[in-house]
C-alpha positions, 0 to 999 in steps of 0.5 A: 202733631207727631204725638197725637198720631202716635197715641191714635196708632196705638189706640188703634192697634190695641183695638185690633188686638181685642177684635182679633183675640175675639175672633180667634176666640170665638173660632177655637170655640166653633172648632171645639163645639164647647163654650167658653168655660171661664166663669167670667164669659157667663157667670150663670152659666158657670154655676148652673155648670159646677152644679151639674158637674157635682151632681154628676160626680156625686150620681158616679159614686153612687151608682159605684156603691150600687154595682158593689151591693149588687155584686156582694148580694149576688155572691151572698145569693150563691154562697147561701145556694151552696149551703142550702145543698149542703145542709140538706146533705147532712139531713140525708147524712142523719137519715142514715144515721138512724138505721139500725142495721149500720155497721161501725165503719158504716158510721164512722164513713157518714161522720167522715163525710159530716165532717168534710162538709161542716168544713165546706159550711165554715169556708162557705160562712167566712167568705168575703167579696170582691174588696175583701169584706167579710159576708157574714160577720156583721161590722167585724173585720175577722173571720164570721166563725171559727172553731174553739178549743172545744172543737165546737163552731162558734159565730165571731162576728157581731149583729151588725149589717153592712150597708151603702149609700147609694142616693141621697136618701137611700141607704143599701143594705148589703149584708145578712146576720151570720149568726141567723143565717146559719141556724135554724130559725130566728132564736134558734139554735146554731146549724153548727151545733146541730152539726156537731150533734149529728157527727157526735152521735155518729162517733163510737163514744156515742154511738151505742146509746139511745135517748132512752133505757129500761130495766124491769124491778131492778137496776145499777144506775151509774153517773158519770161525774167525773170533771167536777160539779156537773148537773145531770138531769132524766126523765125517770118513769116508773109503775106510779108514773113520771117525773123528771130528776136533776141533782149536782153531782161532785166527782162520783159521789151520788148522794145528791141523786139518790136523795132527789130520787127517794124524794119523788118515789111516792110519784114514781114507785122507785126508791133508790140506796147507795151501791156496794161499791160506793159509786153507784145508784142501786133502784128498786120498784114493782114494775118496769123503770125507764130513763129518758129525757137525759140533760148535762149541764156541761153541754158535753156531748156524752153518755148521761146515764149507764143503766145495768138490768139486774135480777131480784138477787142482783145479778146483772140481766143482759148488757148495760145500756147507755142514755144519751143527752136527749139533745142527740136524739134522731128526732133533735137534729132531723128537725134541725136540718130541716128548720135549718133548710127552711131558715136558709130559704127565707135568708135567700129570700130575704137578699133577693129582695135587697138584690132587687132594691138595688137593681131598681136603684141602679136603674134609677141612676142611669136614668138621672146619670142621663139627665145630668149628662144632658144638662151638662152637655147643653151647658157646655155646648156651643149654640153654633148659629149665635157664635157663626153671627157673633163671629160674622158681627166681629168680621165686619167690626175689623174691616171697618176699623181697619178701613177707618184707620187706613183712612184716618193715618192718610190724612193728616191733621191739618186736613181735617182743620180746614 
């Protein structure tokens, strides 16, 4: 007798401990307004709501990607708005350059200034963003360009574009080619270069030459090949006609040059012997002679040719006349600057058009990001009405047990055998 009571008692009060853990359950979920998360209340609903909640997590790096290209095309937008300004400086600075009427320091003031602003260029072209990535150089870490020993500008990234994932079929880019970003034009030559040009022109090496020079009958041409074989090319015109000259040229010895000279006199009406002194070039013809279309092979930017007026008894006519590399002509890099302007529109252009891809994506994002919120909170939401019945329902299910077993433990068992 003594232990079926016991074993009822016991029955009996595990099974108001379940109710009550059920009650007590359902009431912090009321409370909470959220569900019971444990994969064990609803399967189903546990993987639709990790689903969801991966897609939501995945849907936040997204769109952080996104913020990230949209904030590095914005800056990449401004900086190639200030090198714009710039480059049409420099125009202005080359516009000025060829009046003829400039005083020395006058030059000397606008290469000072040309100056200032190709380094303003190289700042503005090694630029990074907000998580320290270069603009323009493509995969490289380093600076996008960097100025050599020759003192020229050179571009040190690769052709590389950055790019980010920014959905789960789209991939962002984020970045432009340095090296056709600061040039003039797709296979064209780089804005730096032509920059160089210009300051060289402005110099007082330089600046007394012209692309081309003349002589009337007679004339002294001297070369200055000094630093090894060099290759130097004009355009020599004379009574017949034209032709353009090149010869490789050791130290100062001009034989290679007379030779290619005599070779073309029957085109051009000149003939050409070795001078007195043993360095230069002496030219003869029946007319007028010019020298034009000037070229080294070593790219320095200096004098190609001196061309010295003489008389028929060879007494020097006038000043000597200096030809230079037809590379810094007025006309050469004029048409760069503008090439450049022009190519900077299009680069300008062209990130625009990236920089509206991203907005269209972020916007795409925030779109899904809510629909994803949605469905996540709908999981996760407690149904109020199903858990105030399910709450109710286990009320009644404790009253009732515990009015059965204070009934049951007041009767014993002989009661019942009755």
């Amino acid at each position: 007798m003594s232990i079926g009571t016991n074993l009822f008692a016991r029955l009996a009060t595990d099974n108001f401990s379940r109710l009550q853990g059920g009650i007590s359950a359902l009431q912090g979920q009321i409370a909470s307004g959220v569900n019971d998360p444990r994969p064990s209340a609803d399967p189903l609903r546990a993987i639709r709501l990790s689903a969801a909640n991966e897609m939501q997590a995945r849907l936040e790096r997204y769109a952080t990607n996104t913020t990230a290209a949209e904030e590095r095309l914005a800056m990449t937008d401004t900086v190639l708005a200030d090198v714009s300004s710039m480059t049409r400086q420099l125009r202005e600075i080359a516009l000025q350059s060829v009046n003829g009427t400039m005083s020395k320091e006058g030059s000397l003031g606008l290469q000072a200034e040309a100056l200032r602003i190709r380094d303003a260029l190289v700042g503005a072209a090694n630029l990074r963003d907000a998580a320290g990535q270069p603009l323009f150089s493509g995969y490289a870490a380093g600076d996008a360009f960097a100025e050599g020993p020759d003192g020229n500008v050179r571009y040190q990234g690769d052709t590389g574009r950055t790019s980010l994932r920014v959905s789960e079929s789209v991939t962002l880019t984020t970045s432009l080619n340095g090296a056709d970003v600061f040039s003039t034009g797709p296979g064209g030559e780089s804005l730096f270069k032509v920059i160089d040009d210009l300051v060289a022109t402005l110099g007082t090496s330089i600046r007394e030459s012209t692309v081309s020079v003349e002589a009337t009958r007679n004339a002294r041409l001297t070369l200055p090949a000094d630093r090894g074989v060099t290759n130097f090319g004009f355009r020599l015109e004379g009574p017949m006609g034209a032709v353009d000259i090149a010869a490789d040229l050791t130290a100062e010895v001009p034989g290679p040059m007379i030779d290619a000279i005599n070779a073309a006199s029957v085109q051009t009406g000149i003939s050409a012997s070795l001078g007195t002194d043993g360095t230069s070039i002496m030219l003869a013809s029946t007319g007028k002679m010019s020298l034009s279309a000037g070229v080294r092979s070593d790219g320095a930017r200096e004098t190609v040719a001196y061309l010295q007026p003489l008389d028929d008894t060879g007494v020097e006519v006038g000043t000597r006349k200096m030809l230079r590399p037809d590379v810094l002509s007025p006309n050469s890099f004029i048409g760069g600057f503008d090439d450049a302007v022009s190519n900077m529109a299009a680069q300008r252009a062209e990130a625009g058009a990236l920089a509206r891809v991203a907005e269209r994506q972020s916007e795409t994002l925030a779109a899904r990001k809510v629909q994803v919120t949605n469905a996540v909170t709908n999981l996760e939401e407690l149904d109020m009405a199903e858990a105030v019945t399910r709450l109710q329902t286990l009320l009644m299910t404790q009253e009732a047990a515990q009015q059965s077993f204070v009934r049951i433990r007041s009767t014993g068992l002989f009661d019942y055998l009755r």
